[in-house]
Structures are given as C-alpha cells and as structure tokens.
VEXKE-203914 format. One record per residue (C-alpha): x, y, z; residue in one letter. Coordinates in steps of 0.001 Angstrom, whole numbers, plus 500000, padded with zeros to 6 digits. Example, Ala and Ser with C-alpha at 12.3 -4.5 7.8 and 13.67 -1.06 7.14 Angstrom:
512300495500507800A 513670498940507140S 
// end
This chain:
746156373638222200X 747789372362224959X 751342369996225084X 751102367173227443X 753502364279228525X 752126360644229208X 754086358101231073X 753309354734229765X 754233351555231338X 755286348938228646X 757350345949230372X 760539345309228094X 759905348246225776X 763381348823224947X 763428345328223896X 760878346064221087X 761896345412217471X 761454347668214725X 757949345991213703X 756427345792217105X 757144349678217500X 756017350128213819X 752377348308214441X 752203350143217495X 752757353396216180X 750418352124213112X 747683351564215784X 747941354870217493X 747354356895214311X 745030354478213318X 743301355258216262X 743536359193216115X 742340359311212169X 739195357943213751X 739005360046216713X 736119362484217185X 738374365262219558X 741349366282217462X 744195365025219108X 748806364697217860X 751195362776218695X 753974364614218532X 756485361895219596X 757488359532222036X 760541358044223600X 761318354491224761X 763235353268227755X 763623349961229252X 760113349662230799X 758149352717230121X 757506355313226908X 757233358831227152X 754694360335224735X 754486364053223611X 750774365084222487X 749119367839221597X 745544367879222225X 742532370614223918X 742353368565227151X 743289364982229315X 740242363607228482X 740618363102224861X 744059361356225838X 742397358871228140X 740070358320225667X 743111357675222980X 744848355165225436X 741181353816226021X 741085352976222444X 744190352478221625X 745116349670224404X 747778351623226045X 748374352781229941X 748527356039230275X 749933355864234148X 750844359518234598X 749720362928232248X 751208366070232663X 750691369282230994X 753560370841229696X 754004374634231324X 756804375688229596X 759776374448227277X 763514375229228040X 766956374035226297X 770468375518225800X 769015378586223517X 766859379422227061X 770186380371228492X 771323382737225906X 768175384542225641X 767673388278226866X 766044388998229717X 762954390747228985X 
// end
C-alpha cells in the first residue's frame, strides 16, 4: 500500500501536554480499530502550529474519511514517491 504525508493544522500544537497528545493519539487508533478500509499510522510529528502525519493506507479517500471521523484537518495529502537519507548517498549506482 501506499505511504502518504498529511499536513494538519492544529493552532498551538507544540504547546500540547503529554495527555492532550496521548487522548489524541488514543482517538486516532480508536478511530482506525473501527475503520472499514484498513488504514496505519505510521507516525507523526508536531511543530508549533501544524502536525505532520505518516500513513499507510490503499488510497486518499480512506484518509479523509479517518480525519472525517476522527475530528482532525487534513489541509494538505501527499503521496510519498520515494524515500531518501544519508545511506541514499552511499548506495551503488545500479
């Protein structure tokens, strides 16, 4: 299946406490036990105002469905193409 990234707008999300991330995390895979279309959440990262969420799911429709249920914006998905990081660079060319 596919790897996507979601931008999320979340005013003050870097001001969350460990609780408020907790229940919201709670809620999200609350949310995807109960989902018909299998979808993962792989992870997600938190900045001042926004989060960045890794999934892994067969399309964007079963995401906007997720932030549908779930109560979250999903402002901007993207499929991930490809993956690179510091082993990339060392690898043979094929």
């Amino acid at each position: 299946m596919p790897r996507f990234l979601i931008e999320r707008e979340c005013q003050d999300a870097g001001l969350l406490s460990k609780t408020e991330l907790k229940n919201m995390a709670r809620h999200s895979c609350d949310v995807l036990q109960h989902m018909k279309t299998k979808v993962h959440w792989v992870k997600s990262y938190v900045t001042d105002n926004k989060l960045y969420c890794v999934y892994i799911a067969p399309d964007e429709e079963a995401l906007l469905e997720h932030a549908s249920f779930v109560g979250f914006s999903a402002k901007k998905i993207s499929i991930v193409k490809q993956i690179i990081d510091p082993v990339t660079a060392e690898e043979p060319f094929a």
